[in-house]
N, C-alpha and C positions, 0 to 999 in steps of 0.2 A: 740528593745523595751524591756523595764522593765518589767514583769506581775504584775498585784496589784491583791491580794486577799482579795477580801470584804466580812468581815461576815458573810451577806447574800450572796453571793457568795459560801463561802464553804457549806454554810447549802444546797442551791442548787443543788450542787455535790454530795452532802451526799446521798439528796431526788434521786437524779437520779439512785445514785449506792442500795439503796433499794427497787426501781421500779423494775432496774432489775434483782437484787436478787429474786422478788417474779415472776416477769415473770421467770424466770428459774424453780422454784420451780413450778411454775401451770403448766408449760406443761407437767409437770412427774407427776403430781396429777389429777386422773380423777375428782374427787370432787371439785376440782379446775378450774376445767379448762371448765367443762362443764357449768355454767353462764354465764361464758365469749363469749361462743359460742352462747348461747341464744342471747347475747346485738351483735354480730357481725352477726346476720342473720336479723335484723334488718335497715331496708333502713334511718330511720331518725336517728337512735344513730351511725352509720355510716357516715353520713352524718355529724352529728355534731362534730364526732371526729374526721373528716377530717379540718372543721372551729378551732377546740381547737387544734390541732397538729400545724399547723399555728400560732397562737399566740405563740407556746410555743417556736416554732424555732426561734423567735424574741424575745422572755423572755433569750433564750438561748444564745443569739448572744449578749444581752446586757446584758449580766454575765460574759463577758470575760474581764476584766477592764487590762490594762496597759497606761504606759507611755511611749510616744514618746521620743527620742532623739531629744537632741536640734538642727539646722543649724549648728549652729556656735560652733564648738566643740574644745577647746586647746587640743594641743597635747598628747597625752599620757592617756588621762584622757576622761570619757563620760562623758557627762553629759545630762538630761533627763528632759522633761518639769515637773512642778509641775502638769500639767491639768494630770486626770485621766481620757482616756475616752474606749471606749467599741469596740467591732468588729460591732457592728453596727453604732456606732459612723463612722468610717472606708466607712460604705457601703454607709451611710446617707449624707456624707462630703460636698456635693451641695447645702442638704436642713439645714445641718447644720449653711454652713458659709456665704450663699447669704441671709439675712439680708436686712430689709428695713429699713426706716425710722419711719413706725407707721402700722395704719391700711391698711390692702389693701384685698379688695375681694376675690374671688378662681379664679383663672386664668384671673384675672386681667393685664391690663399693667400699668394700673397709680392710685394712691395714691384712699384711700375711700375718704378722708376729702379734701376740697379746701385750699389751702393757697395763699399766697402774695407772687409772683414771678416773676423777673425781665427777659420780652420777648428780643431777640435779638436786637432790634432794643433800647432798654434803657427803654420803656415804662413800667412802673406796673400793672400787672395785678392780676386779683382773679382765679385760674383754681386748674384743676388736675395735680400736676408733675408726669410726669415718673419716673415708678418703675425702681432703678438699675439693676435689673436680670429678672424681669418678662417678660418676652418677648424681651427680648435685642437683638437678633438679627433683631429685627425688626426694629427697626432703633428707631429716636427719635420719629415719625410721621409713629406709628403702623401701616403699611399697608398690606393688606392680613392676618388677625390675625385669620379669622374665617377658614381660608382654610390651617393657620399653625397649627392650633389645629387638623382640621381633619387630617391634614397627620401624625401628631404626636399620633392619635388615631389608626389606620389603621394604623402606624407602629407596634406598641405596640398588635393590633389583631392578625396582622398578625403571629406574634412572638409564640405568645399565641396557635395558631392553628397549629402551626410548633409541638411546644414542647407537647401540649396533643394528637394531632394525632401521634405522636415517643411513649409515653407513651402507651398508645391506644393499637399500635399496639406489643410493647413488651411484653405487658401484656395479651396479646391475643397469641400469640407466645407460652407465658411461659404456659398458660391452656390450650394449647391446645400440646403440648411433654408431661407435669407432668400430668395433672387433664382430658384428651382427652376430652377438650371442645372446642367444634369453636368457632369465634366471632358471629355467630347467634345465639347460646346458653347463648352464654356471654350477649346479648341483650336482650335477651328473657327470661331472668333472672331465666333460670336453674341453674344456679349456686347456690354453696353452701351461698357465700358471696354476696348481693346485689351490685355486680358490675358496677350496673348503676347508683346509686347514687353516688356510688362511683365517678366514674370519672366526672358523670354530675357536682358534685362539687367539681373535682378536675379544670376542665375545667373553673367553674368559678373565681375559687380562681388564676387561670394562668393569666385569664384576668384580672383580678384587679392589678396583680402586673405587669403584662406585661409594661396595657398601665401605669400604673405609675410609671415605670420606666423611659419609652419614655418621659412621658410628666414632671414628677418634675424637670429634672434639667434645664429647660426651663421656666417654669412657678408656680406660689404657687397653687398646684393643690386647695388645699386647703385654700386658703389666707394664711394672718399674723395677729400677736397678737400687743398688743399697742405699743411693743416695737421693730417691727418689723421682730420676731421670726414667722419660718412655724410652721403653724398651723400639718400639717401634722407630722413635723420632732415631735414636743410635742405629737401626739398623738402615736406615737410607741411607743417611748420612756417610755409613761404612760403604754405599756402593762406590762412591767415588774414590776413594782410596784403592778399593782394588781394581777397579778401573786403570786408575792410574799405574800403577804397579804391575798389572797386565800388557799396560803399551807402553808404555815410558821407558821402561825398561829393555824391550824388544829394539826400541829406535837405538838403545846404546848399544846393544849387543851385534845390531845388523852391520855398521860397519868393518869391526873386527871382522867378524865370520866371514863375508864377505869377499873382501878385498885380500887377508893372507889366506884365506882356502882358494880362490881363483889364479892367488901369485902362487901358492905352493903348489898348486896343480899344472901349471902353465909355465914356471920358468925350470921347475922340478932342481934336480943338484943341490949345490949349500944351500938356497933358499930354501929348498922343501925340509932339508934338515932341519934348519934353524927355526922355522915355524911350525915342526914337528915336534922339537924339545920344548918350544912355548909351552903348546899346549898339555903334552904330557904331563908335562912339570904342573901346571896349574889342574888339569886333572888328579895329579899325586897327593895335593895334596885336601882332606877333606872340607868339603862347601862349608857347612855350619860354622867351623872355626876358623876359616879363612874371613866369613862374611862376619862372622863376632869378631874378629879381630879388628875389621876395617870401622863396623859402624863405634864402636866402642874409642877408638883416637878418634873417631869422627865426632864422637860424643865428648873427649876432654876438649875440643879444639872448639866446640858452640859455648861450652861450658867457661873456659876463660872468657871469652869475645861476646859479653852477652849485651853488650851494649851495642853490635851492631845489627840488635833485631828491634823492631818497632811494636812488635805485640809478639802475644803469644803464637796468635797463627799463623801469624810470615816466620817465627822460627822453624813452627812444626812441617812447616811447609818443605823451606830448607831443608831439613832432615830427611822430609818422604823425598824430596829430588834426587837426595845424596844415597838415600837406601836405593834406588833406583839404577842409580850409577852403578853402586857396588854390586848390585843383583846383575847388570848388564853385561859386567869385566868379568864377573865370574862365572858365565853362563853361558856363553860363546865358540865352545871349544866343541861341543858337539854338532852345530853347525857348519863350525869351519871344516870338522871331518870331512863330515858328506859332502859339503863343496869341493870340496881336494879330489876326492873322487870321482867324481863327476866331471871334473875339470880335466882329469887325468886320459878319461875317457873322450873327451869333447877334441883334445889336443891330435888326436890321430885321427881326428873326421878329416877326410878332402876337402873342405871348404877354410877349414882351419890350416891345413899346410899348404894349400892355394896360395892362401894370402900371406903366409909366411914366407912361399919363393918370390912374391913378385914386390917382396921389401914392404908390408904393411906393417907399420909401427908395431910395437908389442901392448903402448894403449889401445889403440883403435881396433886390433884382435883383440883385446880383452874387453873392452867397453861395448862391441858392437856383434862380434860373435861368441865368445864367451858367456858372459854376464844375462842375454835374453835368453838363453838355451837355458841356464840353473834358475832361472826365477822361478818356477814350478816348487823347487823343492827349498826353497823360500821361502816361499807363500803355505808352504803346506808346514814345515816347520813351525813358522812365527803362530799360527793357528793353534795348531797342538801345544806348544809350549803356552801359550795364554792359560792354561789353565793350570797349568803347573806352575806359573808363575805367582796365580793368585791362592792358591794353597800354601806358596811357599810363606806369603804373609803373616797365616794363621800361625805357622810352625814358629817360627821366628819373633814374632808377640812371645810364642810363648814360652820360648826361654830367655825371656827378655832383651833380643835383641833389634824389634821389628820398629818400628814407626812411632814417635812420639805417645807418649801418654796422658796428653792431650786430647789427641785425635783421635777422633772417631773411625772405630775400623774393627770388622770383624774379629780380627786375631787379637786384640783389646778387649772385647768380648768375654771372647770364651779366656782368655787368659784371667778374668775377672771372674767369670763367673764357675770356673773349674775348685773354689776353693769352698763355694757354698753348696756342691755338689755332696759333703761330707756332714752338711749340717740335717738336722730334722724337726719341722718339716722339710722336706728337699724343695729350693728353690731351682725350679727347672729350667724356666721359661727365657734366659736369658741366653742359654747355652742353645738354648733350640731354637730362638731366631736366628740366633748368628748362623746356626745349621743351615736352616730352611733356605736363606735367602743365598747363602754361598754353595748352597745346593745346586739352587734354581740355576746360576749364573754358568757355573760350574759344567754342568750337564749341558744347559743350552750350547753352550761354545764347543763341547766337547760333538755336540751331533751334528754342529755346523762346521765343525773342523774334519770330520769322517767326508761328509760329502764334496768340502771343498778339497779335498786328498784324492777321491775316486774322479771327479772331476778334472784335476791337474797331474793326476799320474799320467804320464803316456804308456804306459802297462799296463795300464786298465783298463784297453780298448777292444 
């Protein structure tokens, strides 16, 4: 295989190797490290960084892009597909390539819509055809489907109760040689770590993937979209995307906020003005039409230039980087606030006009006393906004101004499927993955951003 390096791809790698840059640097800082301990003795912010770890190993899986070698290969020479696709592409390959003809339910065997179809015998009729892959083993005359799903369930359990009882018990093993805790201690929630949320939702998250494991390359756990696409394969797929849009976006934004909320708080005079009226002015005037204005010449400016993209994907890619950018410039202004005032406050500490009479640079007060004092509200911002950020995706799909239409991504979704909402029968199920799973991500981040807030206020001690 070739590897492909997407844009957002390297920025990816980048964010990962600066995660654990600062993980390295907190566990040798007690001031560091002890928040962290706060949000990790905590049963629900545990709990939901077990659901966001999750997402992020399928954000992760679908950031490793290459290209396949072709079958058919001349001598001497490779040669390799134009498609680009992902390690999760790789795992997904069932829900990938088994394809219907239109709509069809969640674990359906035949078609949503009736059509005009010619019976064995020559006769025309009006019916359901059968699904190519949805139950195929069942023959053409589905029988036993309710008792192949159970077994296909009850495989998949089974599976699930294998690998969290091994987990279970090595982890019970290991606290009890390092930490001399038993598994009744463990249960009984002596432990330092809320251990039983712990695994109660790691236990759940096994079963979800277990039994869909068992059951997708069998049936569309999920249904299909109009064009016969699994609903479920679109809905992983869209993790990454808001993933990405979630931080991509944060890392553009943090500089701005930043650096003119710590200068307009710190030099105060013209500069606080002048980075006063910045922001005003881009709060004046409204998000939606500013951010259509920008991707829309963003969009005639890919549109002439289409020849400096190599496929579909590294365009689409380019677009999500540049939606990313655009969400970052214009989203900035509410942090820089709170810095400014913060900084305003920070500026009349004794330790701040110390270093100011004994001639200490105005970087070095700002980089060394300044800047470690606001990271709290930083870190508690960039949290909370994660989820606003990933909402803003869905909105923006859906007045067409969000992320290629290509790509896979919740707000593509329900922007697709908001139209068959009107039809009857009602095709539901497309609009309610994209719920379900933007739900999930949604919520997790929001109960892990509460405790990493109560954790880093120092008000709320």
């Amino acid at each position: 295989m070739k590897l492909v390096f997407l844009q957002t791809d390297i920025l990816i790698y980048c964010l990962l190797l600066v995660i654990g840059l600062y993980i390295w640097r907190a566990r040798g800082k007690a001031h560091l490290a002890a928040p962290w301990r706060k949000v990790a003795r905590r049963p629900a912010a545990m709990a939901s960084a077990m659901v966001l770890l999750a997402f992020v190993i399928v954000g992760l899986l679908d950031s490793v892009h290459f290209r396949e070698p072709l079958s058919n290969q001349k001598p001497g020479v490779t040669e390799y597909s134009l498609e680009i696709v992902s390690l999760l592409d790789k795992l997904l390959t069932p829900l990938r390539k088994h394809n219907e003809k239109t709509y069809s339910a969640p674990l359906a065997t035949r078609l949503f819509a009736m059509e005009t179809i010619e019976q064995p015998d020559g006769r025309i009729a009006r019916a359901y055809p059968r699904l190519q892959y949805g139950g195929a083993e069942l023959g053409a005359t589905p029988k036993g489907y309710a008792r192949d799903i159970g077994r296909l369930t009850l495989k998949g359990t089974l599976l699930a109760l294998l690998l969290w009882l091994a987990l279970t018990t090595a982890l019970s093993t290991w606290l009890t040689q390092h930490r001399n805790l038993g598994w009744r201690a463990l249960w009984r929630g002596e432990a330092e770590l809320p251990w039983r949320a712990i695994l109660f939702t790691l236990g759940v998250l096994l079963w979800l993937v277990c039994v869909t494991w068992a059951i997708a390359p069998h049936y569309h756990l999920l249904g299909t979209d109009k064009v016969g696409q699994d609903v479920l394969y679109q809905a992983l797929k869209s993790i990454r995307t808001g993933l990405v849009i979630g931080t991509l976006t944060t890392l553009v934004m943090l500089p701005f906020a930043l650096w003119l909320g710590v200068m307009a708080g710190y030099f105060k005079g013209w500069v606080d003005d002048v980075i006063q009226y910045i922001y005003t002015t881009l709060n004046s005037i409204p998000g939606v039409l500013l951010i259509a204005a920008a991707v829309l010449m963003m969009q005639v400016y890919m549109d002439i230039h289409k020849d400096a993209y190599n496929s579909i994907t590294e365009r689409a890619d380019v677009r999500l980087l540049l939606l990313c950018l655009i969400l970052g410039v214009t989203s900035w202004t509410g942090l820089c606030r709170l810095l400014r005032g913060e900084t305003l406050k920070l500026t009349e500490m004794e330790y701040v006009q110390a270093a100011q009479a004994f001639g200490v640079s105005h970087w070095k007060i700002m980089s060394r006393h300044i800047l470690p004092n606001v990271m709290h509200i930083v870190l508690i911002t960039v949290t909370l906004d994660f989820s606003a950020l990933v909402l803003a995706e869905a909105v923006l799909a859906y007045v067409g101004v969000g992320v290629d239409p290509t790509m896979n991504s919740w707000g593509n979704m329900i922007n697709s499927a908001r139209l068959e909402l009107a039809r009857e029968p009602l095709v539901w199920w497309p609009l309610a993955a994209a719920f379900v799973f933007m739900f999930a991500l949604v919520l997790a981040a929001n109960l892990f951003a509460d405790a990493v807030r109560d954790a880093f206020d120092p008000r709320a001690e």
